[in-house]
SELUMTI-283395 format. One line per 10 residues: number of its first residue (from 1); their letters; for each residue y, x, z of C-alpha. Coordinates in steps of 0.2 Angstrom, whole numbers, plus 2048, in hexadecimal, padded with zeros to 3 digits. Layout:
<fizas>
NUM = a = Y/X/Z  ...
</fizas>
This chain:
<fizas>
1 = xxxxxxxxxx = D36/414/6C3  D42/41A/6D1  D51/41D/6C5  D50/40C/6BE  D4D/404/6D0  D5F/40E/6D5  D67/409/6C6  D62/3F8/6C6  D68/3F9/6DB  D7B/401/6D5
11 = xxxxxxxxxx = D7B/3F3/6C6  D78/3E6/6D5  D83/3EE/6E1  D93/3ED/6D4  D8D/3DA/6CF  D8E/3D7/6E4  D9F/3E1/6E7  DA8/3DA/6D6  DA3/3C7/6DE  DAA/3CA/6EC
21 = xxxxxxxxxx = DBB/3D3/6E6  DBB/3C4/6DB  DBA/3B7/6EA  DC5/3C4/6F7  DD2/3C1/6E8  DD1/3B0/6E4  DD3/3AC/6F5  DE2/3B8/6F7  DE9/3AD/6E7  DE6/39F/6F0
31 = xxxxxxxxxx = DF0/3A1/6FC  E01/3A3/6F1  DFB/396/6E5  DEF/389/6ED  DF8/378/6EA  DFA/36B/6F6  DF1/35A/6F8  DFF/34D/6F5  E04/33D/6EE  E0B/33F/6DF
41 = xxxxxxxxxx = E14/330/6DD  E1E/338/6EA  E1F/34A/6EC  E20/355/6D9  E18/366/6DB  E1E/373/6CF  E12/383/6CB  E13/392/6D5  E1E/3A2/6CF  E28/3AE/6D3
51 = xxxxxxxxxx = E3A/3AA/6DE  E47/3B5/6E3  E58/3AF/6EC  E67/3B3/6F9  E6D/3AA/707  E7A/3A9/715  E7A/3A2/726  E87/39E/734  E7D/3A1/745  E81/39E/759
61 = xxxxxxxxxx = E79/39E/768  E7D/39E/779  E79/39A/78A  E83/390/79B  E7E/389/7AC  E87/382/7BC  E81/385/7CD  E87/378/7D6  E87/377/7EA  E90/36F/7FA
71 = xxxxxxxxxx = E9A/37A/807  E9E/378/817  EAE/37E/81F  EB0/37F/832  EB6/36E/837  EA5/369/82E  EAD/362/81D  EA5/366/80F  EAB/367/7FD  EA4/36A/7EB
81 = xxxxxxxxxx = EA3/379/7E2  E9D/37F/7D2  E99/392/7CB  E97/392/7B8  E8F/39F/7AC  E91/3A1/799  E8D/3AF/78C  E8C/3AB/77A  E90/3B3/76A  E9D/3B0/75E
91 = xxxxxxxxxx = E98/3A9/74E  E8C/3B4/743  E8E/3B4/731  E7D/3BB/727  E78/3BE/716  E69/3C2/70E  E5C/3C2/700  E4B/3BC/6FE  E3D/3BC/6F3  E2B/3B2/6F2
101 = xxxxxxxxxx = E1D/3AC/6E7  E14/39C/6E9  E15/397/6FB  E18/3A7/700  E2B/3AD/703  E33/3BB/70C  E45/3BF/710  E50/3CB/71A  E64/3C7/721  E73/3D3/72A
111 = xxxxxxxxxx = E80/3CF/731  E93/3D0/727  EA4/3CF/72F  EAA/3D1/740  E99/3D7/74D  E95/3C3/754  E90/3CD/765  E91/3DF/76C  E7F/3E2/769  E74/3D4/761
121 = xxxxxxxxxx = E5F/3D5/75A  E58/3C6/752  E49/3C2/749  E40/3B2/741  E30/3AA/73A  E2F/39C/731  E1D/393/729  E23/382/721  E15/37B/71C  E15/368/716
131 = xxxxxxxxxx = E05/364/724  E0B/370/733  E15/37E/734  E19/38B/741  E2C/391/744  E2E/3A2/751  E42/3A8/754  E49/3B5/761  E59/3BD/764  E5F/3C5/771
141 = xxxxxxxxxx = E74/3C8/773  E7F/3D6/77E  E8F/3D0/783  E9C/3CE/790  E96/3C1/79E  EA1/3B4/7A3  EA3/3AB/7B3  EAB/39F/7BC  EAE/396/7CE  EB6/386/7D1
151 = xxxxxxxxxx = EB7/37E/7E4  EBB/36B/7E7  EC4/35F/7DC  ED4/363/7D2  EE2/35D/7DB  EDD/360/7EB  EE3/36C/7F9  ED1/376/7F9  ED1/377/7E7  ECB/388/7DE
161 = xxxxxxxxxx = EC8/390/7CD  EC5/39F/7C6  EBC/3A9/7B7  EB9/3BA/7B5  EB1/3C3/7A6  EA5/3D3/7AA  EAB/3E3/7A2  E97/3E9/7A5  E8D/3DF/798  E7F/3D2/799
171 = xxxxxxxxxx = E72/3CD/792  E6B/3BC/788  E58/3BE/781  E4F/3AD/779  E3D/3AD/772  E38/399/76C  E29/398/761  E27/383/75A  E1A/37B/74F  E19/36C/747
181 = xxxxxxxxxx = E0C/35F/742  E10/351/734  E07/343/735  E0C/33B/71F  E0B/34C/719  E04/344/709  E15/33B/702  E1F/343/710  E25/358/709  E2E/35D/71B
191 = xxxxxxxxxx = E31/36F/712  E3A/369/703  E49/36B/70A  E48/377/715  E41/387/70B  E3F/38C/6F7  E2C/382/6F5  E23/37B/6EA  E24/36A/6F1  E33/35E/6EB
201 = xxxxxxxxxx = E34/34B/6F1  E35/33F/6E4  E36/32F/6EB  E40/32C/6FE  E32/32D/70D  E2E/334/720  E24/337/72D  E22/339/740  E1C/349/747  E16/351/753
211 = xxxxxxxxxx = E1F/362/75C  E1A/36F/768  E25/37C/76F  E28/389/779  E37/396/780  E39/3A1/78B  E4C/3A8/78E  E56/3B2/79C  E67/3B6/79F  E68/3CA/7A8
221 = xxxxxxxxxx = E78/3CC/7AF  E7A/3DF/7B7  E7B/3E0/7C9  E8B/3EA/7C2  E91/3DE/7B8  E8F/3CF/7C7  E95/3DA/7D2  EA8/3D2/7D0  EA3/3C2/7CA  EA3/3B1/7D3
231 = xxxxxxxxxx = E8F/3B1/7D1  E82/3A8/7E0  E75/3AC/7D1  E76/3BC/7C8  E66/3BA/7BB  E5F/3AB/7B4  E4C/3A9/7AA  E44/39A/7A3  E33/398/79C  E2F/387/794
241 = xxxxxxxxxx = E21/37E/78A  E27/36D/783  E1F/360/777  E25/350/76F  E26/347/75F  E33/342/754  E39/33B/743  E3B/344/730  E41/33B/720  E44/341/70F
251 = xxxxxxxxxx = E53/338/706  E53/339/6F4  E64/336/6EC  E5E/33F/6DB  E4F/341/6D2  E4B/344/6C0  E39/349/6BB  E37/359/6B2  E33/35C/69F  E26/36D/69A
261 = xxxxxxxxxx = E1E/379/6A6  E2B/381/6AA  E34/372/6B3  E43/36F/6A8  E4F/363/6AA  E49/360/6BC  E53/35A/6C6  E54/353/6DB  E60/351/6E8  E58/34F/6F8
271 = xxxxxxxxxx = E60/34D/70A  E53/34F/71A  E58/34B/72C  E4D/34F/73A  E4D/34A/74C  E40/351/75A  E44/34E/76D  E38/355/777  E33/354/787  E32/366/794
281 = xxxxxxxxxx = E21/364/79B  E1F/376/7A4  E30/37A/7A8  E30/38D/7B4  E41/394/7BC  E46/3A6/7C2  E58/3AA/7CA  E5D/3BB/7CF  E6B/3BC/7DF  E6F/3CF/7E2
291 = xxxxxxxxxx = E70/3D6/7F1  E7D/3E3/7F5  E82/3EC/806  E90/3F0/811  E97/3FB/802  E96/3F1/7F4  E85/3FB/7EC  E75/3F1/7E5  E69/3F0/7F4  E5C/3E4/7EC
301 = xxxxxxxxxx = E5A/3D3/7E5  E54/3C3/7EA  E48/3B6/7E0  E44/3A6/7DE  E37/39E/7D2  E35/38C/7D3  E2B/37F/7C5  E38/373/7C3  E36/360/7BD  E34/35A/7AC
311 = xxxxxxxxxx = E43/35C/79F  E4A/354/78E  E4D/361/781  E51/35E/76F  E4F/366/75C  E58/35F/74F  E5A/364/73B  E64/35C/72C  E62/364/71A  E66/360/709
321 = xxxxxxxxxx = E5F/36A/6FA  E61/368/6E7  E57/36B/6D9  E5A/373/6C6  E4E/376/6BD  E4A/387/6C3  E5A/38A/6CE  E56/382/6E1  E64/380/6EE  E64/37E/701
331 = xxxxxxxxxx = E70/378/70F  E66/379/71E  E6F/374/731  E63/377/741  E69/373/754  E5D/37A/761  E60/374/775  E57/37A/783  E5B/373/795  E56/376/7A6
341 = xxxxxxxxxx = E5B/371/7B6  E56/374/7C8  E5C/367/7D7  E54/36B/7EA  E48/378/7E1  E50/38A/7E8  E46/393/7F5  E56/397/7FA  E50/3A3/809  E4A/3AF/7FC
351 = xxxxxxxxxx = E5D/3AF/7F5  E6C/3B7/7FB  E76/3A8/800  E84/3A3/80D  E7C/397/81A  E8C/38E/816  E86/38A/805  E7B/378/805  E74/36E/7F5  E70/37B/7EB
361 = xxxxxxxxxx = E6D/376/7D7  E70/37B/7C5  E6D/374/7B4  E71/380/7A4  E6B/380/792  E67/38B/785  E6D/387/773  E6F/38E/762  E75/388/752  E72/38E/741
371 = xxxxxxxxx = E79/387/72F  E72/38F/71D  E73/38F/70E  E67/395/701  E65/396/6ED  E55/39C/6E7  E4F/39E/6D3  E3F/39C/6CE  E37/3A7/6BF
</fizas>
């Protein structure tokens, strides 16, 4: 009696663990094949399989601000002037491959040619999905600082300016994480052009949507690199959550239905374009002046860390992607812009500058660029 009850207990015990290997599976199959809810009179949604493609991209970033102020001389005058701060890199050329099943893809990309910075690190996320999607990039880039001071108006007696380029290296970091929400996500496929999916617009059709955001970014200029510079504000950091809304569409200039299950004779040209402004809601500012003695060593530093007012900031994206049967093409252009600006907002007795300096205030922007192209087969 107690060997048939165990044995009946281990037959029960496989039943139980081969369900639910059967259900930790199918839900692991669902998640490369699960076919989205759409209209079909408007989006045409091939079977999931096996991809595998390469692609290059052009990439730059950057970063720039002015501080602007007032001096006054001694007969009481005062006069404009400006200091400027950029550091960039060249253009960045990458290839890579990539490979995917379903809605599930993964790639990898290095850099080729000439170095597009003295040191650079980036790395990317992307999960285009045709309701919401979720986009993370960083990079961070070492290179030469450049500076620059202009004082009064060209053409006049006081007039000044000068640039100077560190030999010490600086430093530009950038961390943005985005997510999107579209609203006509039935007839609307945002991801068509923009990665290898299953998803291809048939018909013309758009939507408004909805965008969160948020970046945070510094500049770290060395005190030895600032040292000789004309800098009143040595290291810069922003931190900023942003929403807004905007407009997508999907213009089809081509489509052909396919024949068979293995899409032949398919056949779409489609062109997106897509415009986001946003709007800075919590915008936070950090500047860094150095302090250095009698001698000309690094003594200390001074902070200030101010909320600043509201800002505009913008994303915008065009693509256009064409369909062969198995054989999908991408040309994908994305502009990012981040602004910031600060006017009457420095604690400025917790910053090393001249008395002589009045009407402190500076506006810069981060921004960055990036065209690719992609071809991708399908099995």
């Amino acid at each position: 009696m107690k060997r048939s009850l165990i044995i009946i207990a281990l037959l029960l015990g496989c039943v139980s663990m081969q369900a639910q290997k059967t259900s930790f599976w199918h839900k692991i199959n669902g998640l490369f094949t699960k076919r989205a809810v759409v209209d079909t009179t408007y989006i045409y949604q091939s079977a999931p399989s096996f991809s595998l493609g390469v692609f290059g991209t052009l990439q730059q970033a950057g970063f720039n601000t002015d501080v602007n102020f007032r001096v006054k001389d001694d007969n009481n005058e005062s006069f404009s002037g400006v200091t400027s701060y950029w550091l960039s890199e060249n253009l960045c050329k990458k290839v890579g491959v990539e490979a995917g099943f379903g809605n599930i893809n993964i790639g990898y990309g290095f850099e080729v040619g000439t170095k597009s910075a003295t040191k650079k690190n980036s790395l990317a996320f992307n999960l285009l999905r045709k309701t919401w999607g979720v986009r993370v990039n960083y990079y961070k880039i070492t290179n030469p600082f450049t500076s620059g001071l202009t004082m009064g108006i060209e053409g006049e007696e006081y007039y000044q300016h000068d640039e100077f380029v560190s030999k010490e290296l600086a430093c530009l970091r950038s961390f943005t994480v985005d997510g999107y929400y579209v609203f006509n996500n039935k007839r609307f496929a945002y991801p068509a052009t923009y990665k290898k999916s299953s998803l291809v617009q048939r018909h013309t059709a758009g939507s408004w949507m909805l965008m969160a955001h948020y970046k945070q970014g510094d500049l770290y200029n060395s005190p030895e690199a600032s040292l000789d510079s004309y800098n009143l504000l040595d290291c810069f950091a922003t931190m900023q959550v942003s929403v807004g809304g905007g407009y997508s569409a999907n213009i089809v200039l081509w489509h052909k239905d396919p024949v068979g299950s293995r899409d032949e004779k398919l056949r779409n040209l489609t062109f997106n374009l897509t415009a986001m402004p946003e709007l800075t809601v919590f915008n936070y500012l950090k500047t860094t002046s150095y302090i250095y003695n009698e001698n000309g060593v690094h003594a200390g530093e001074n902070v200030s860390k101010v909320l600043c007012y509201p800002m505009p900031n913008f994303i915008g994206s065009a693509a256009v992607s064409l369909t062969l049967g198995r054989i999908y093409c991408s040309t994908q252009f994305t502009y990012n812009m981040f602004y910031f600006r600060s006017r009457d907002a420095f604690d400025t007795s917790q910053m090393n500058i001249p008395e002589f300096v009045q009407d402190l205030n500076y506006q810069g922007t981060f921004q960055d660029w990036t065209l690719k192209g992609l071809l991708v087969y399908r099995f």
